[in-house]
C-alpha positions in Angstrom: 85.8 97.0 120.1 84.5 98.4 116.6 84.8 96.0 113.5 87.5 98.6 112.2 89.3 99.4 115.4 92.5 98.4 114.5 94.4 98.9 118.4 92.8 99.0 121.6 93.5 99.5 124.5 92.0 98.9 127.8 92.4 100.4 131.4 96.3 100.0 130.4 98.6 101.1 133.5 102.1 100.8 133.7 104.0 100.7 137.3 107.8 100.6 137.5 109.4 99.4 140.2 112.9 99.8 142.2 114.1 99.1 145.2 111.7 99.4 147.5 110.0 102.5 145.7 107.5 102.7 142.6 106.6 105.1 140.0 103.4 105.0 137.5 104.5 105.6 134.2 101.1 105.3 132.8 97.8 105.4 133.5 94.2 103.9 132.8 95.3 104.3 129.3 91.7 104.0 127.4 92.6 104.3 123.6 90.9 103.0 120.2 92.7 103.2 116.4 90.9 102.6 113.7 92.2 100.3 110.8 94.4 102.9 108.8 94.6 105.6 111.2 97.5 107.7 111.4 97.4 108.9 115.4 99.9 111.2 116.9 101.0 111.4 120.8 101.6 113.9 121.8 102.8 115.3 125.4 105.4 116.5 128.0 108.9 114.7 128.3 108.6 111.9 131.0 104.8 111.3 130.2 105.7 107.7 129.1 104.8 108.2 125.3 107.9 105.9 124.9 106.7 103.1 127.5 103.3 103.0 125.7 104.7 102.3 122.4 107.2 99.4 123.9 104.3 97.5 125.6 102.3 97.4 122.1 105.8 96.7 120.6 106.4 93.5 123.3 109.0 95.0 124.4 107.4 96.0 128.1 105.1 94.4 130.0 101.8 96.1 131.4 100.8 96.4 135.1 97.1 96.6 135.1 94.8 96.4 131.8 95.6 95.0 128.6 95.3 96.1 124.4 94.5 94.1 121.6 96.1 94.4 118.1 93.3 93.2 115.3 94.9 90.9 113.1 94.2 90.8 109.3 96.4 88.3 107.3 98.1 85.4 108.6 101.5 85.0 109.2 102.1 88.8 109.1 104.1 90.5 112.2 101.8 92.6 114.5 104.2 95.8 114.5 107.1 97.2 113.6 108.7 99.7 114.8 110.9 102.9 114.1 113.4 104.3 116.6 114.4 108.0 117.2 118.3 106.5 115.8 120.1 103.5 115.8 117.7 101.3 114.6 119.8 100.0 111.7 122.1 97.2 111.8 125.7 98.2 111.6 127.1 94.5 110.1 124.5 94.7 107.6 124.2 96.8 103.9 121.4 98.5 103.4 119.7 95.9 101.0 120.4 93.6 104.3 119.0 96.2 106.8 115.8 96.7 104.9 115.3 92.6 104.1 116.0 91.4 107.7 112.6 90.9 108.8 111.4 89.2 105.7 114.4 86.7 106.0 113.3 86.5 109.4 109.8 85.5 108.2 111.2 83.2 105.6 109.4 84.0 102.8 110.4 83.1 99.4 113.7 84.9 97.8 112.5 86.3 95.3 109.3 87.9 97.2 112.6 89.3 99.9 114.0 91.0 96.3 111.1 92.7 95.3 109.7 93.6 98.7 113.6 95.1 99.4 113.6 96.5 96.1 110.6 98.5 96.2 111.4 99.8 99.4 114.5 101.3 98.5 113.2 102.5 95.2 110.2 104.5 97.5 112.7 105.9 100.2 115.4 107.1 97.3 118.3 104.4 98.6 118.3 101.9 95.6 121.6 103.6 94.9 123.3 103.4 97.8 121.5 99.4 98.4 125.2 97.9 98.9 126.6 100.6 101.3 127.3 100.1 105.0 125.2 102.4 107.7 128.7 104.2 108.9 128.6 105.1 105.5 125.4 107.0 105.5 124.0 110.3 106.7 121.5 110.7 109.6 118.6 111.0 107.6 119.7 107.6 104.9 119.6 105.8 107.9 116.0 106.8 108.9 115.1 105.8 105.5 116.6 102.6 105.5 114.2 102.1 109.3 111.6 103.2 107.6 111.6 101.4 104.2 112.6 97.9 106.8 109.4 98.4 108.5 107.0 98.9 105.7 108.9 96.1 103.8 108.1 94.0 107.1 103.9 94.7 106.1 103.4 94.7 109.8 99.6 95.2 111.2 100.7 98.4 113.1 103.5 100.7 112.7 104.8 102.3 116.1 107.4 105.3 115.1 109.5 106.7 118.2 110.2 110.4 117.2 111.8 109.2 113.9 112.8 112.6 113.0 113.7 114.2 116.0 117.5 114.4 115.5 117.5 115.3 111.5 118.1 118.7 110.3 114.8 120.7 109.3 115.3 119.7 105.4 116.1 116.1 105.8 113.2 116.5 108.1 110.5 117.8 106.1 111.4 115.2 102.8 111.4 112.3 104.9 107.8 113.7 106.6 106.8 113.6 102.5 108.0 110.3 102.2 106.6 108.6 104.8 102.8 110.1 103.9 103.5 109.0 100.5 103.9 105.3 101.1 101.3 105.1 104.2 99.1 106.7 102.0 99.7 104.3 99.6 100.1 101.3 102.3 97.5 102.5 104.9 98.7 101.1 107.9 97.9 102.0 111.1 100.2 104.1 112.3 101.3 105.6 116.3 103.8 107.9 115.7 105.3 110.1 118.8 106.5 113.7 118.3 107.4 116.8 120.5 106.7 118.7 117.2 103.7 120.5 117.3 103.9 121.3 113.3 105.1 117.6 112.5 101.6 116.1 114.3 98.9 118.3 112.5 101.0 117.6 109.2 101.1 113.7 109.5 97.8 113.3 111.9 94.3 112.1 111.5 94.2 112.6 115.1 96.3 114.1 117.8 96.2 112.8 121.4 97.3 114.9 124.0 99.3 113.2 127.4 99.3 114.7 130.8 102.8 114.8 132.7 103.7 111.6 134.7 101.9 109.3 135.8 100.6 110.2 131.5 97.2 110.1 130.9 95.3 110.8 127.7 93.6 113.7 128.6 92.5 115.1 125.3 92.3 114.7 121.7 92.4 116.6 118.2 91.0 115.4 115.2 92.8 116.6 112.4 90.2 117.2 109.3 92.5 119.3 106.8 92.3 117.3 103.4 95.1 115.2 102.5 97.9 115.4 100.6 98.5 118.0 102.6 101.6 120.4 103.5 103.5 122.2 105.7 102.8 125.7 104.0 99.3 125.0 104.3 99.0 123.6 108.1 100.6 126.9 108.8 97.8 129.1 106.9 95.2 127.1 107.7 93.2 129.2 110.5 91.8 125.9 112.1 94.9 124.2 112.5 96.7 127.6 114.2 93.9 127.2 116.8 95.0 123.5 117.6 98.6 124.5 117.6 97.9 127.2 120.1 95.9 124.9 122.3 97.9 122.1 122.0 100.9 124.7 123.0 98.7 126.0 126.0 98.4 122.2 126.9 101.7 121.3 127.0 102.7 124.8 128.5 100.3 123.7 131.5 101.2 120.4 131.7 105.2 121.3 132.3 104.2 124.0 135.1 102.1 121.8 136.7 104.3 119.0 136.9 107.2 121.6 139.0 104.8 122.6 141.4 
């Protein structure tokens, strides 16, 4: 492993099993992050995008092979991550939501306040800081996931197709958002989208999955110059190229899968 590779992961494999029978969600799984990186994956529904990011998450267990997460400063959490929806805490305010895992940590009060208050200030919810998540839109609530688990200042950031379920608006502001505080915050960052547009916009690289059992079969590395934005990804003559063969790819991937 590089001095700046951030996640690896080795010969990873993933086999589920049930009664009697067995199915490989994942495999050989071969990938390295660099310290920063924001990766993309993306590929057809089923590959097991989601499984990969629950074993880095702790949340699954792997079969075969194993991944390391390079930690930097002590005593911070290796990830955090951000669910497609209810990822908030219904019981809780906002302010509450978005200081849980620092409470959890136990840091000092007042480092909790200022972490939480930033947070809100960067995601636009400092005014709605007492409200209750029944009391907030789709797209509040992803902000209030979002702004919880940079507050958190994990070592890696896993994000489940965040932005999957908002309207296009809500969807492209929140896409602004979040580049503005990773570029600010540079974590490392997985993110998982079915959105072709959404992965050249946020990437520094794209991998590509194969239908189940998913396999990274490919890769795109994303060199438009940052800040970057939607309008441009879709001039861009480059970047129509990788969204025609990341298209082709998925297109292929699907029909091969039926047969």
């Amino acid at each position: 492993m590089q001095d700046n590779t951030k996640i690896s992961l080795q010969n990873l494999t993933k086999v589920f099993y049930k009664k009697g029978s067995s199915v490989t969600a994942l495999k050989e799984i071969n990938i390295d992050v660099k310290d920063g990186e924001f990766v993309c994956i993306v590929g057809p529904s089923g590959c097991g995008k989601t499984t990969l990011l629950r074993i880095l998450a702790g949340l699954e267990t792997t079969s075969v092979g194993d991944f390391t997460i390079a930690q930097g400063k002590e005593n911070r959490p290796l990830q955090s991550m951000v669910f497609q929806e209810r990822g908030v805490i219904p019981w809780l305010t906002v302010e509450e939501n978005v200081a849980f895992g620092l409470k959890m940590r136990h840091l000092p009060k007042k480092v909790v306040q200022e972490r939480t208050r930033y947070y809100l200030e960067k995601v636009g919810l400092d005014k709605f800081a007492k409200l209750y998540p029944k009391e907030l839109s789709g797209g509040m609530k992803q902000r209030v996931s979002i702004a919880r688990a940079f507050a958190n200042d994990p070592e890696i950031l896993l994000m489940d197709e965040p932005f999957a379920a908002l309207d296009e608006q809500n969807k492209f502001i929140l896409q602004e958002e979040l580049l503005s505080i990773w570029a600010e915050t540079k974590k490392t960052v997985l993110f998982i989208t079915h959105s072709i547009d959404e992965a050249l916009l946020l990437s520094d690289r794209i991998l590509l999955m194969s239908a189940q059992p998913g396999r990274i079969v490919d890769e795109k590395t994303i060199d438009l110059p940052r800040p970057r934005t939607m309008e441009q990804v879709r001039a861009d003559q480059g970047m129509s190229q990788h969204f025609v063969e990341i298209w082709n790819h998925l297109q292929a991937e699907v029909q091969g899968s039926r047969i």
